[in-house]
C-alpha positions as CSV (number, residue, x, y, z in Angstrom):
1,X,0.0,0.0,0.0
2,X,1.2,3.4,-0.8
3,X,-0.3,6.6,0.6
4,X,0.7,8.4,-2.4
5,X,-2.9,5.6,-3.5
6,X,-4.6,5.6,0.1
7,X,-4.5,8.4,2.4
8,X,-4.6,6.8,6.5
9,X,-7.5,7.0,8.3
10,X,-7.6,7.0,11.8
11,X,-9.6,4.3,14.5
12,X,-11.7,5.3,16.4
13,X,-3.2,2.5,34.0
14,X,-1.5,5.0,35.5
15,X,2.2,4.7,35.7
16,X,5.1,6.3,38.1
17,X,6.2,10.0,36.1
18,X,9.3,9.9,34.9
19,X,11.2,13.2,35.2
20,X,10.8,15.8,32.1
21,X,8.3,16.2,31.4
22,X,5.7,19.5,31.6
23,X,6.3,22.4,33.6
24,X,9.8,23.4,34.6
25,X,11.1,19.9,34.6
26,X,14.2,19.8,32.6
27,X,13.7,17.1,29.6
28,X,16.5,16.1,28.4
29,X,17.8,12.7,30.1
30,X,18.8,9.7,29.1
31,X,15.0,8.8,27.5
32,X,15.9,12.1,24.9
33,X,16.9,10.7,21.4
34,X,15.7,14.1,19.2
35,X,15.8,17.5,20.6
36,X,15.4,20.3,18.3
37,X,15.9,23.6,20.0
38,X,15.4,25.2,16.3
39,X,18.1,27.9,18.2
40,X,20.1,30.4,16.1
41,X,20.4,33.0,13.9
42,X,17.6,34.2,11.6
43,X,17.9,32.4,7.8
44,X,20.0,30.0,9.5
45,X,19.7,26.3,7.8
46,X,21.9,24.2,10.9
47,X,19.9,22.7,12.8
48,X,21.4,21.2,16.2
49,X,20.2,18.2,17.6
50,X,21.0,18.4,21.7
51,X,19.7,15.4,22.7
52,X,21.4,13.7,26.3
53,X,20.0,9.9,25.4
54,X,20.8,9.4,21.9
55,X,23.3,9.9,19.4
56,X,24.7,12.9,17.5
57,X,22.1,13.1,14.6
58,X,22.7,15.0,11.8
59,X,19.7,16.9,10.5
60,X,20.1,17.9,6.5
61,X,18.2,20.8,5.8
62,X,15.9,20.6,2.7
63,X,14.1,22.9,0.4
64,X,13.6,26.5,2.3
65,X,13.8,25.0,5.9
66,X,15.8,27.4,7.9
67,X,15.2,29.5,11.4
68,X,12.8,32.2,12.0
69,X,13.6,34.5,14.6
70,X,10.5,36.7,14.3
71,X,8.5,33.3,15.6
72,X,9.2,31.6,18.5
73,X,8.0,29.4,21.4
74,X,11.2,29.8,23.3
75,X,15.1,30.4,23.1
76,X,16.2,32.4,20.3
77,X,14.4,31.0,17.2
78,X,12.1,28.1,15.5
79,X,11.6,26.5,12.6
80,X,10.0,27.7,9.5
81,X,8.6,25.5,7.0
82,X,6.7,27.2,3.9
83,X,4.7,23.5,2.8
84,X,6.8,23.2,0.0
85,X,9.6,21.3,0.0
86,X,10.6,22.1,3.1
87,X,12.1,19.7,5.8
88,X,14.8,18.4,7.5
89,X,16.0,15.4,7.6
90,X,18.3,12.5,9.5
91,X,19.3,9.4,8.6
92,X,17.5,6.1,10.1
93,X,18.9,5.2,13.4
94,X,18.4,2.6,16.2
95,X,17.7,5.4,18.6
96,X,14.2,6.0,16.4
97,X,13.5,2.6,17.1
98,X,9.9,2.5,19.1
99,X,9.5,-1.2,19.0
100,X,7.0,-1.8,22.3
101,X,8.7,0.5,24.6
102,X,6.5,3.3,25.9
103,X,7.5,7.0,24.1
104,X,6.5,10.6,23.1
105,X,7.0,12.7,20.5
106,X,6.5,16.2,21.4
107,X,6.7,19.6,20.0
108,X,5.3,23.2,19.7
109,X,3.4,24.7,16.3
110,X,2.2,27.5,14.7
111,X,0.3,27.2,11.2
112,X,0.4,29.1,8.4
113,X,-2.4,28.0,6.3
114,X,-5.0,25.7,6.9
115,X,-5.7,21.9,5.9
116,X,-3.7,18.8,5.9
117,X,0.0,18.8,6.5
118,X,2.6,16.2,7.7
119,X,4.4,17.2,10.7
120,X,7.2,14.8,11.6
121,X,7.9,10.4,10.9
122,X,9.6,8.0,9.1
123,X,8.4,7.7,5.5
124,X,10.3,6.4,2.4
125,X,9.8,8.9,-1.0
126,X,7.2,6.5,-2.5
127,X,4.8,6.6,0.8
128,X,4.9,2.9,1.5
129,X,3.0,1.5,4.4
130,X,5.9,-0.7,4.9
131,X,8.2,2.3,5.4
132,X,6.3,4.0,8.3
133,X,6.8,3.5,12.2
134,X,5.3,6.4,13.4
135,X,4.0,10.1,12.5
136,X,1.9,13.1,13.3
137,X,-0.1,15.0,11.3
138,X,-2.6,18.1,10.4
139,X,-5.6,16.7,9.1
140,X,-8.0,18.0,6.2
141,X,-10.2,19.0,8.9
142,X,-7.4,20.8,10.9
143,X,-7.2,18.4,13.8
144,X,-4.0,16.9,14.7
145,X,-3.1,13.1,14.7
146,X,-1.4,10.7,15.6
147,X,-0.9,7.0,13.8
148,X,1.6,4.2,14.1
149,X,2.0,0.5,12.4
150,X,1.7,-2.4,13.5
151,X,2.3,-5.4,11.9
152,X,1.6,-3.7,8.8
153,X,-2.0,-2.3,10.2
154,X,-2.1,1.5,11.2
155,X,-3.5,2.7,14.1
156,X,-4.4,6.4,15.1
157,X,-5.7,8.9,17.2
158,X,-7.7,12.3,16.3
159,X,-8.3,15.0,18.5
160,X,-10.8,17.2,18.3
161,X,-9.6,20.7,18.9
162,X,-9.4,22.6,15.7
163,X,-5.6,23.8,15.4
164,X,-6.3,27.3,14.3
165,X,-4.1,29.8,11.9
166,X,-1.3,31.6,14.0
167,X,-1.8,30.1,17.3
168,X,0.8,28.3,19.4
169,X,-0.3,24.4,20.3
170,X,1.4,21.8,22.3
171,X,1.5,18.5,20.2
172,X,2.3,15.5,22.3
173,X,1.7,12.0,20.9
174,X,2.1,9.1,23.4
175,X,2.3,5.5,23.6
176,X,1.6,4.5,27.6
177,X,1.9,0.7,27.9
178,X,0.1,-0.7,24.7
179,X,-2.1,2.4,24.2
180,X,-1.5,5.5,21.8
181,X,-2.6,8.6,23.4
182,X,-2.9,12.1,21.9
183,X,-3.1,15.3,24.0
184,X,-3.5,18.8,22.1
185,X,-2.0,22.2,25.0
186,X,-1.8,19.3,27.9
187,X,-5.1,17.5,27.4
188,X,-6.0,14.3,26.2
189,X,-8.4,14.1,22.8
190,X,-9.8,11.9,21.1
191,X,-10.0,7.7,21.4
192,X,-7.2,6.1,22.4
193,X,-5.8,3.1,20.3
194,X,-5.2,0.3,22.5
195,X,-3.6,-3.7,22.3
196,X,-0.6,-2.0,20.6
197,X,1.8,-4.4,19.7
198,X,5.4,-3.3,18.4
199,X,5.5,-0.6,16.3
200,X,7.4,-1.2,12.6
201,X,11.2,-0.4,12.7
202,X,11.4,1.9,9.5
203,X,14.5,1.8,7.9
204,X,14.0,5.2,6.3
205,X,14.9,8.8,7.2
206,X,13.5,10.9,10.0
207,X,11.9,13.9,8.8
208,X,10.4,17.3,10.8
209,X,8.6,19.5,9.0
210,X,7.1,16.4,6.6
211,X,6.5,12.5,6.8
212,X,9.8,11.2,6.3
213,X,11.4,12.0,2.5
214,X,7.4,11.3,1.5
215,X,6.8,14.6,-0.6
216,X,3.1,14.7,-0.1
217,X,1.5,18.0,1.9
218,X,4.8,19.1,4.2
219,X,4.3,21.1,7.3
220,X,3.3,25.1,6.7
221,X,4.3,26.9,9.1
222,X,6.8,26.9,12.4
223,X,8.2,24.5,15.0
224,X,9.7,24.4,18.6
225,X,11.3,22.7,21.1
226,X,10.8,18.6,19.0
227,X,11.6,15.8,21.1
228,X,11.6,12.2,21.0
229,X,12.0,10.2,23.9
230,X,12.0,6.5,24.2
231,X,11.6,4.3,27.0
232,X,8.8,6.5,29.2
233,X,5.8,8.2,28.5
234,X,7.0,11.4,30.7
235,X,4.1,10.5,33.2
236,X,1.9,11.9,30.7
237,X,-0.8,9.1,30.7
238,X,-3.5,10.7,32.2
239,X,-6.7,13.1,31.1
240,X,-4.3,15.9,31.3
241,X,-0.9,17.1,32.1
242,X,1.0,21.2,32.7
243,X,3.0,21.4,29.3
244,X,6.2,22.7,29.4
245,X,6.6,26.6,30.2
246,X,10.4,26.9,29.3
247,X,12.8,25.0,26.5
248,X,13.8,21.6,28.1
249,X,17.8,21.3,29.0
């Protein structure tokens, strides 16, 4: 299956936090595999991954994808993504393995435009199924989503807050146990996805701002503060948690 053919459409326990996650915790541990502080000058295109868990990634930038300092969450900067062509990249890694472990993927945005838009996965340029492990997107509708496969089956979660032009969201996508989770500025939306068995190990690149190297409908407008962790679900497991209120460090 391609989903250049079929676009994916989404399905309908408490555990002990883990330190970093909302508030002023500080986020970057030994579970942090991505994190993009999108820091630095204005037109810049390097992009430095600070992660404290993973390995020193090398993100390519792509198209037009460079830092805007007139848009921020925090620091000095974010990214800016104009939809076409833009993303940036890094090349498949065991640290993006998800496999069964819990994880989050986490991030800040601002839209440009309405509509559907890829956000951030693993995608080869053809769109294949088989090429996905997880991603995040802006649907048609304008609601943000969250999908995974398994075994060659995806499963997803919508949320139901319309992500409106110009306004700042908190995106976190979560897998607590065997159960995908979506929660849009710190609450949980949506059905949750449960009986999650391990998630496919994509062999292809990483990509922020778009679904992999997939060229179909990339991200419009800005990004801050990504993170992937892997190996907790930050305590955020609940109905709701306090997102972050400063860059994680």
């Amino acid at each position: 299956m391609s989903l250049a053919l079929t676009h994916l459409i989404g399905f309908g326990s408490r555990r002990p936090s883990v330190g970093g996650g909302g508030g002023g915790a500080s986020g970057n541990d030994a579970f942090t595999k991505i994190l993009l502080h999108f820091d630095g000058s204005d037109g810049s295109t390097s992009f430095v991954d600070s992660n404290a868990g993973g390995s020193a990634h090398t993100w390519t930038a792509n198209g037009d994808a460079q830092l805007d300092t007139a848009q921020l969450k925090f620091g000095t900067a974010s990214g800016l993504f104009d939809g076409s062509g833009d993303y940036i990249s890094a090349p498949d890694h065991a640290d993006f393995s998800l496999g069964s472990s819990d994880w989050v993927i986490d991030f800040w945005l601002k839209t440009a435009v309405s509509g559907l838009m890829y956000i951030c996965g693993q995608c080869d340029g053809a769109g294949s199924t088989s090429s996905i492990a997880a991603y995040v997107e802006k649907t048609a509708g304008n609601v943000l989503r969250v999908a995974v496969n398994v075994g060659g089956s995806i499963y997803s979660v919508a949320g139901t807050t319309a992500v409106n032009t110009g306004a700042q969201v908190h995106c976190a996508a979560v897998r607590s146990s065997n159960t995908l989770k979506l929660y849009v500025n710190g609450v949980k939306e949506g059905t949750d996805a449960s009986g999650l068995g391990a998630i496919n190990d994509s062999g292809s690149p990483f990509g922020v701002g778009g679904l992999g190297v997939y060229g179909f409908t990339r991200f419009n407008g800005w990004l801050d503060e990504f993170r992937l962790s892997v190996g907790t679900d930050r305590g955020w497991n609940g109905a709701s948690f306090s997102v972050p209120t400063a860059p994680y460090s």
